[in-house]
N, C-alpha and C positions, 0 to 999 in steps of 0.2 A: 672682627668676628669671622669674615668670609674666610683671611688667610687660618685661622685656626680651624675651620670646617674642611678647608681645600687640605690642610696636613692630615686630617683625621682620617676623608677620605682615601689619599695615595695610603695610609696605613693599614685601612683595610683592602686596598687592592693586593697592596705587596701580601696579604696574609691570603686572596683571595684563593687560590688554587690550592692553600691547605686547609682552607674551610672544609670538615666530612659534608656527603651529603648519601645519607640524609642526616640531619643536624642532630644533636641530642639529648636535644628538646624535644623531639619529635617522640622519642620513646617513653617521654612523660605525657606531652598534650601532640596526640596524631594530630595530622596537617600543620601542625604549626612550626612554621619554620623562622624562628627568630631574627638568624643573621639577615634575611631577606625582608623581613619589616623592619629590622632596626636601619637597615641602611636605607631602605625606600622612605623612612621619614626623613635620615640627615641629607640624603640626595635632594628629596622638595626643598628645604630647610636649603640648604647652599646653591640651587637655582634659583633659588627665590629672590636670595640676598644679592646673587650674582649678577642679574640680568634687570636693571634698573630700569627697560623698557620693553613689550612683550617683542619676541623677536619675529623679524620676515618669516610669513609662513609660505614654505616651498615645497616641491613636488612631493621630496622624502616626508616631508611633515602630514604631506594629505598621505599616504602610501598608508604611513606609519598608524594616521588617525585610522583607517580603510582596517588593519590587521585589529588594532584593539577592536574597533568594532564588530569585524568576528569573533576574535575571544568573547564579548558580551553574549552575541548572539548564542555562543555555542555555550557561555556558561548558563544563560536563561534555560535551554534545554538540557540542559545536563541533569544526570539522574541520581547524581553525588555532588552535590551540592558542596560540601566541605573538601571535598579531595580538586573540584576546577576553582574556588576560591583562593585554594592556597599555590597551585597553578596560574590563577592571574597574578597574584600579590608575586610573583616569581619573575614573571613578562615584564610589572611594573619595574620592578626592581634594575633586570638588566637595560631595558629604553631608559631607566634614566643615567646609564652609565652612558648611553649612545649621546647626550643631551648634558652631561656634564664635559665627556672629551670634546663636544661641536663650541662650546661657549671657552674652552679654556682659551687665553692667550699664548704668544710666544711662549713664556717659559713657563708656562703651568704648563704645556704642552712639553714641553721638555723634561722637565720634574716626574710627568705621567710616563715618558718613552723612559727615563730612567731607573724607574720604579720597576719600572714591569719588567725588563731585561734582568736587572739584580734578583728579581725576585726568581725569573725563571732561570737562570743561574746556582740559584739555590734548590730549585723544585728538580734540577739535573743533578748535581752532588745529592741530595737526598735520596733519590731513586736510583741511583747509580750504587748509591750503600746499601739501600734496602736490595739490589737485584744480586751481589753481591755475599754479601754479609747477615740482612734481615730476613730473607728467606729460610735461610739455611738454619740460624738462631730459629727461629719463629714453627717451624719442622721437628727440632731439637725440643722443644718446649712442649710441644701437643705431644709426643710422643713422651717425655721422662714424667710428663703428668698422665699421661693417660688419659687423653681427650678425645670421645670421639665424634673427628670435625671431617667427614670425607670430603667434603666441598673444599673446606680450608686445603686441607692438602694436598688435593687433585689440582688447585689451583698456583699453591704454591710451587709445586712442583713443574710447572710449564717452563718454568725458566725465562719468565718475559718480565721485564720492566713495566710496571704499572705505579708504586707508587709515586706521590699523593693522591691518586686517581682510584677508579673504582676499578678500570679497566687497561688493558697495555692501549686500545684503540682512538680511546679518550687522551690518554698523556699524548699519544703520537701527532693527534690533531691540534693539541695546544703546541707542541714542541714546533710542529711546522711553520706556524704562524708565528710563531717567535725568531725563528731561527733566517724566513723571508723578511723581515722584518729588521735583524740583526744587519742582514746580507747590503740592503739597502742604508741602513745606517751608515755601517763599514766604508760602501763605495763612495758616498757622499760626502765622507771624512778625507778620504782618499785623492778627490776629485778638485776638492778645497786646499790642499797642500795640509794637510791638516794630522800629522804623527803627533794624537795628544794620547792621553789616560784610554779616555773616553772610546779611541778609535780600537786601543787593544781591550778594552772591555766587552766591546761587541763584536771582535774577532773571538778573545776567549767564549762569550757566551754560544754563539756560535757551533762554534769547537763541542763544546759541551754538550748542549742540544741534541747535535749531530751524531756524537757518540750515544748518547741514551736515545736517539730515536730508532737508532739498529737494535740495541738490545730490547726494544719493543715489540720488535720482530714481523712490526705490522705493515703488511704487506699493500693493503690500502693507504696507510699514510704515506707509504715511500710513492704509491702512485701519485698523489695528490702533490707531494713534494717535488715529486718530476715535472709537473703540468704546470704548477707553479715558476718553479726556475726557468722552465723553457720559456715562459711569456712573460718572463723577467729580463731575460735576455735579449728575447726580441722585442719587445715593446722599448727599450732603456740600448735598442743599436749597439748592443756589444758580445753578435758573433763571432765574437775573435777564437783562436784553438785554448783558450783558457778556458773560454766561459764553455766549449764543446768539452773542454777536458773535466769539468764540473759533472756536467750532463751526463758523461760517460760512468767516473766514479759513482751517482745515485744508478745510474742503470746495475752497474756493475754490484752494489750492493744491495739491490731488488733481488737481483738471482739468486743470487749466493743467498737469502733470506727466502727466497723458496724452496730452493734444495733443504734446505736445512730444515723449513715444517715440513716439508716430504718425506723427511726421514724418519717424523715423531712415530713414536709407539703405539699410538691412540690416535682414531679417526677424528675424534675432534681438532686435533690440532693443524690436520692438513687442510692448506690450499680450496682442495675440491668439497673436501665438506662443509666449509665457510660460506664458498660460493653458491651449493648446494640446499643447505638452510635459509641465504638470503633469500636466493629465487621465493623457496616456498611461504617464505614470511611476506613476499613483494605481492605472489599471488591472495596470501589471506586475508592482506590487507585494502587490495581493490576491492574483494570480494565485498567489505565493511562499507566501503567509500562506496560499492553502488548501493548497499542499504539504509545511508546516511549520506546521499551526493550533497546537501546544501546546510547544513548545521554540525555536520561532524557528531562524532557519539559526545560528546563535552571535554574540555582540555584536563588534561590527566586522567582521562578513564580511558586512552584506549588499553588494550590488553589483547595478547592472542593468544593459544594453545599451551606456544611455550616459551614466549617473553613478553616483553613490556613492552619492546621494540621494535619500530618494522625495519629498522635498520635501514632505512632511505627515510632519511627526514620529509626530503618534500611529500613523500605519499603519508607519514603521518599526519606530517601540517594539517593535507586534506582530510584524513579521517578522523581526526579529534577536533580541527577548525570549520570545515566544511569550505565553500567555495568561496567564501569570500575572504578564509585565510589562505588559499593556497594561492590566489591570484592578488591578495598586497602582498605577501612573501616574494609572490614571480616578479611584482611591480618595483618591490624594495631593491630587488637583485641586479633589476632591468637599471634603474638609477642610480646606484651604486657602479656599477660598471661602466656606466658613461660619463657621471663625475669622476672614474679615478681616471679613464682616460683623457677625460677635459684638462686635470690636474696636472699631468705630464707635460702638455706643453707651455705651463709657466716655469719659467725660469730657476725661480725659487726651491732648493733643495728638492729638485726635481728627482733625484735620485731614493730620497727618504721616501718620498710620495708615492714612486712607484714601489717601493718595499712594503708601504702601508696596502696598497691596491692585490698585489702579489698574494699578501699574507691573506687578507679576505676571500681572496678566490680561491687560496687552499680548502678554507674552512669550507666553503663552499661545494667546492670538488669532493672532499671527503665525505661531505653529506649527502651525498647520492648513494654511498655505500656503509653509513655509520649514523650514528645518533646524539652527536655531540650538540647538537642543536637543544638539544631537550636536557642536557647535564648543562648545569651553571658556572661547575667547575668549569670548563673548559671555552662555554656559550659566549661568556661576558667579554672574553678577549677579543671576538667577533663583534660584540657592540661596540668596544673600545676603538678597533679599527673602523667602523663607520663613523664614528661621530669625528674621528679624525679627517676621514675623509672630504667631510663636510665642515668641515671648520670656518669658524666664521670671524671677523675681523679683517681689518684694512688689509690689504696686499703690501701693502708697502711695510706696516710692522714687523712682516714675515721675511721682508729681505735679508739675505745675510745671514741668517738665523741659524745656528747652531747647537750641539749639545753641550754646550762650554756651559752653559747657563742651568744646564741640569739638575746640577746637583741640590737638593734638600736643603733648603737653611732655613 
């Protein structure tokens, strides 16, 4: 039963990031978001079976218990009672992706890194066609119908890779995390003496990745992508003029991705009006956090002026969690940071580990200046990579351990 639960689940991962959101169901029963209950049942449902005795409860586990229990709090105050219910059922959802990767073994763990590379492999050829190709169609069609969609076409017309995503910002944040991720695979294959399939699969995805995260155009991701790499390199001792010549190429195509929104025709697309709107959204939203410092407004109802967003995760966390989500959020980060550097110095595909550490900290990074924390599409790969992080089983299973054993059967 478990091994028929554990295949269902990697087939919903792999589908994960072309899941819409919002779902649509949602436009028959508001708040209800199906894919997110149907798998929050089969995720208890394959923990359940999984874990034949309750497991050591550790720091991350109180941190973890600490955040739910501000979601509670802030949903008991909440003044939309249906709109933060379907917001918890959402949190539940992703914690227990964090709590299926922590209990997998060796090669479930392998099955999962494999899953997810193919899938985001395919989420790059996808988006690479639609930036391409479906745009352009899709322009063609609102126009020979006679549609009028100016949002659609204002937005089409930017020329940035976004889909499966809602935003270019959103893909950019997943692709990073994928693509550190990859990087670390690659080196550890490399490192092994190890020219398999597997080693040019995560060079091509890679490759891929890398090319659709330019045409995203996002200027934020490449930063978080720089910050990433750098402490990939130094943390994993390999300043060499290769790993500077890496460094150099992502600098190199930041710029060159600035110039290029400098030149857009409309103020929204530039640089300075991005940075210009965030400030003001950063200010409106402390403004909330000091009229709500300890309960937060309730989860899913913050809103400002003129988005949904304050586009710095952590100062949402605070104003729709209140204080006691923004400090297990600080607490879970503080943890997460110290085990991926504990991780480093075992032995054991020390290089994978640090790719797994790398990628979280992109997401991380990014979320100072973005909101993927709060989209699922993009959020869950963020759980994925903790629960990795924290993975649990003998040392000694994990010796040797390879992506050879990856593949699906």
């Amino acid at each position: 039963m478990a091994k028929w639960l554990w295949k269902i689940i990697l087939g919903y991962i792999f589908l994960y990031p072309f899941i819409p959101r919002p779902f649509l169901s949602e436009g028959v029963f508001k708040n209800l978001d199906l894919p997110n209950i149907a798998f929050l049942l089969l995720a208890g449902f394959y923990i359940f079976k999984k874990t034949s005795k309750p497991p050591k409860f550790t720091f991350i586990d109180g941190m973890i218990s600490v955040f739910f229990l501000g979601l509670l709090t802030s949903f008991i105050f909440s003044n939309n009672f249906l709109n933060s219910l379907s917001e918890l059922c959402k949190y539940l959802s992703l914690v227990s992706l964090f709590y299926i990767a922590r209990i997998s073994g060796r090669k479930n763990k392998n099955q999962l890194t494999f899953t997810l590379i193919i899938s985001a492999t395919l989420v790059s050829l996808y988006s690479l066609h639609c930036f391409f190709v479906g745009s352009q169609f899709a322009l063609e069609y609102l126009s020979n119908h006679k549609i009028h969609a100016p949002f659609a076409r204002e937005f089409l017309t930017r020329n940035r890779a976004f889909s499966p995503f809602m935003l270019p910002s959103l893909l950019a944040n997943y692709l990073i995390m994928i693509i550190i991720l990859c990087l670390g695979a690659a080196i550890q294959k490399i490192k092994q003496n190890k020219r398999d399939f597997l080693l040019f699969l995560n060079l091509f995805c890679l490759s891929l990745c890398f090319l659709t995260l330019f045409f995203t155009k996002s200027l934020g991701g490449w930063i978080a992508l720089a910050v990433s790499v750098f402490t990939f390199f130094i943390l994993g001792k390999m300043c060499t003029k290769k790993a500077w010549l890496v460094i150099a190429l992502i600098l190199v195509c930041s710029t060159c991705l600035f110039f290029i929104r400098i030149q857009g025709n409309k103020d929204f697309t530039k640089p300075g009006f991005s940075v210009h709107k965030r400030i003001s959204y950063w200010k409106e939203t402390a403004t909330i956090i000091g009229q709500h410092p300890l309960t937060g407004v309730g989860i899913g109802n913050f809103s400002l002026k003129e988005t949904r967003y304050a586009h710095n995760s952590y100062l949402q966390i605070w104003a729709e969690i209140g204080l006691l989500g923004i400090i297990s959020w600080l607490g879970i980060i503080f943890i997460f940071i110290l085990k991926g550097i504990e991780n480093l110095y075992k032995k054991e595909e020390s290089y994978y580990k640090l790719g797994i550490f790398s990628g979280g900290l992109a997401f991380l990074v990014h979320n100072l200046i973005d909101l993927s924390f709060f989209i699922p599409q993009a959020a869950f790969l963020w759980w994925i990579i903790l629960g990795l992080t924290f993975l649990n089983g003998n040392e000694r299973e994990f010796k040797d351990a390879n992506l050879s054993d990856s593949i699906i059967v």
